[in-house]
N, C-alpha and C positions, 0 to 999 in steps of 0.2 A: 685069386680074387678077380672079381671081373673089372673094366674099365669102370663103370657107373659107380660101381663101389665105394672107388676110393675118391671121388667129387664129395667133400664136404659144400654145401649151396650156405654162403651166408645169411641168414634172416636180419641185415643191418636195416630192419624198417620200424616206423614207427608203434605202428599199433598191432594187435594180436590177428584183427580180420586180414590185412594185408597179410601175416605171416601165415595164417592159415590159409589164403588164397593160394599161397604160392605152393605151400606143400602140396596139397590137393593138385594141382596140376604137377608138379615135380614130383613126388616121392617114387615113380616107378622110376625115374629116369638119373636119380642118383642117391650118395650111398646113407647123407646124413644130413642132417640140418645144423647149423651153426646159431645158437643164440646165444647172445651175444649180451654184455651190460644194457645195452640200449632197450631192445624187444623184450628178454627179462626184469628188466624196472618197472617196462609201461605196465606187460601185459601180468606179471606176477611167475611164480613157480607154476601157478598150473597150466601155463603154455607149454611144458611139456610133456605131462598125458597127455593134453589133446592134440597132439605134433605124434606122440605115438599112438595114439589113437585112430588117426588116420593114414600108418603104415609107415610112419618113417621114426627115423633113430637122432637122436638128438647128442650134439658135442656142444656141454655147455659151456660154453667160452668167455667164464667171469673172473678168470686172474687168482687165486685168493692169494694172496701175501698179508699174514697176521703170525702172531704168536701158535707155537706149535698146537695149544690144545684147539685153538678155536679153528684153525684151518679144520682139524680133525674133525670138527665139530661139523664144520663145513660140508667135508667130506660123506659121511652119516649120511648128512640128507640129501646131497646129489646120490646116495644109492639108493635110498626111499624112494627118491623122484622114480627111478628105473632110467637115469641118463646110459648112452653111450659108452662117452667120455667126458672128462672135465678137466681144468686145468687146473695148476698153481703156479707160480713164480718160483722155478729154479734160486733167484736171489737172496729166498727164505730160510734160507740154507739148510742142511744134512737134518737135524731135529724136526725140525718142520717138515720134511717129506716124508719122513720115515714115520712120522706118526700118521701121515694122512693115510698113505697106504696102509698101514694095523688096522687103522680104526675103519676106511674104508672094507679091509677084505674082513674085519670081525660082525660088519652089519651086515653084508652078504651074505654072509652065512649062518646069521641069524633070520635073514629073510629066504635063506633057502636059492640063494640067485646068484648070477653070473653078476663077479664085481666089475661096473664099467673099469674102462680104461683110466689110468691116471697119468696124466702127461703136462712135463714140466715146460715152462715157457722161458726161453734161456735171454737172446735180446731180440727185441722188438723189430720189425721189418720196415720202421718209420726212424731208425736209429743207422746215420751212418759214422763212420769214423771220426769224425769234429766233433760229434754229438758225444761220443762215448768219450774223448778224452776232456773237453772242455765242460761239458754238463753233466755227465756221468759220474768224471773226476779220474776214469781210469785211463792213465793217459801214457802207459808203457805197453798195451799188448794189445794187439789187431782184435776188431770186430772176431771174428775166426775163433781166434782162441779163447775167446772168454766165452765164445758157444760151446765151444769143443772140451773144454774143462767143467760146465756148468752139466753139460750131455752127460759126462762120465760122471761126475758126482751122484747126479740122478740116477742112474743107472743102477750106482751103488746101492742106493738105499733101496730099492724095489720098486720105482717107478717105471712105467711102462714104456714111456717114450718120450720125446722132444716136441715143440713147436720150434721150428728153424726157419730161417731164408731160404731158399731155394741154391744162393749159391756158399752155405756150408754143411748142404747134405752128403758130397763125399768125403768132409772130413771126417765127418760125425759116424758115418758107413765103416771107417779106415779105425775107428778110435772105439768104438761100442760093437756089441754082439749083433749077429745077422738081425735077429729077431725085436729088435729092441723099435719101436714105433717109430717113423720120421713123419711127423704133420705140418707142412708149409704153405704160408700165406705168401703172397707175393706173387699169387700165379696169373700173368695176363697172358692169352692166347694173342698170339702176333695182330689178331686183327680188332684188341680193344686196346684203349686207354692205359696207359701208368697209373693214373689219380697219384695218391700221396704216397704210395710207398716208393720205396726207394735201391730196395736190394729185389728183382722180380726176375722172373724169366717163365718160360711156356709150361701149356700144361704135360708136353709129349717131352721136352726137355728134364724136368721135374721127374718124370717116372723115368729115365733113362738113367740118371743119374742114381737112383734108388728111394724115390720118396715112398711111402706107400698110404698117406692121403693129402687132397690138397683142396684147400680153403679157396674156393672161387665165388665171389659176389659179384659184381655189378653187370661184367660182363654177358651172364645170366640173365637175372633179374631187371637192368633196366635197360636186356634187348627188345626192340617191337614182338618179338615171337619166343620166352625165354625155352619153350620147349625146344625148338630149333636150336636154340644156339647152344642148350645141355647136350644135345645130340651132336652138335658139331664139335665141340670136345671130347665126346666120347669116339668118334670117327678117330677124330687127332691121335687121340691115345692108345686108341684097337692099331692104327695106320703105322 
């Protein structure tokens, strides 16, 4: 896979013109687009034909967690769409994943196509240890392992791969099949911001440890030159 590949660019902006501005400029320079509850509410489902219309691939990054049939249901139409990938909430538990994936790979191959990727979202990169035992309520097992148990659960049932931190992609590498997808957000290049997450680390870090895509916004997006600065992660990550 090349470097540019695996840069999923978040679309966390308002309206459909800004997110099309920015593919149009960005889609040669990385590997997918990120949209996201926000950019999917304003702009509707058909911001991503026209995201693939214009060369790039779309990971639609709206959580489902519901009742087994409706995820399913869910599912269907993120393959209609022709997304990527999409996610759900590992927290959904085993019935729930196991149906999206059926019904996900039954429409694919009703529509004759390659069924995006389906990947489970284990805990959240804005969740640190107080978070999970005081608000969570899980309050006997490290951040870690409730990624690392949620990873292999998914695994089981036939999902594709994880959304993780950055720092529990080697446990997840140690505990799941080579092959099994790691997608983490939290990725700031030494020379941007934190903002609010909380478990982060680089983007040449991230691939070292084995991720094999990484969720990077603002960095991007709200540099003066975002072409520039997709190129300077991609240097990072070739270097």
């Amino acid at each position: 896979m090349n470097a540019y590949e695996r840069i999923i660019l978040a679309l966390d902006v308002d309206t459909e013109q800004q997110a099309l501005d920015l593919v149009e400029k960005l889609a040669p320079h990385v590997g997918a687009f990120k949209v996201g509850m926000q950019l999917f509410n304003s702009a509707g489902p058909g911001i991503v034909g026209k995201i693939n219309d214009l060369g790039g691939k779309v990971f639609a990054d709206l959580k489902f967690h519901d009742i087994p049939n409706t995820v399913g249901a869910a599912g269907r139409v993120m393959t209609r769409l022709n997304v990527f990938m999409f996610n759900v909430h590992a927290a959904g538990g085993k019935e729930m994943l196991q149906t999206v994936v059926k019904e996900v790979q039954n429409e694919a191959s009703r529509l004759n196509r390659k069924p995006p990727l389906v990947i489970a979202v284990t805990v959240l990169t804005s969740i640190a240890q107080e978070q999970l035992a005081q608000e969570l309520l899980i309050p006997d097992l490290k951040v870690e392992d409730v990624v690392v148990r949620w990873a292999q659960m998914a695994e089981q049932t036939g999902i594709d791969g994880v959304v993780c931190s950055p720092k529990e992609i080697n446990a997840i590498r140690s505990a799941c099949r080579p092959e099994f997808k790691i997608i983490t957000p939290g990725i700031r290049p030494a020379w941007s911001e934190a903002n609010d997450q909380k478990r982060i680390t680089t983007p040449r870090a991230a691939l070292d440890m084995g991720a094999d895509y990484m969720v990077i916004g603002r960095p991007i997006t709200k540099a003066p030159d975002p072409v520039a600065a997709a190129q300077r992660i991609i240097e990072e990550l070739e270097g």
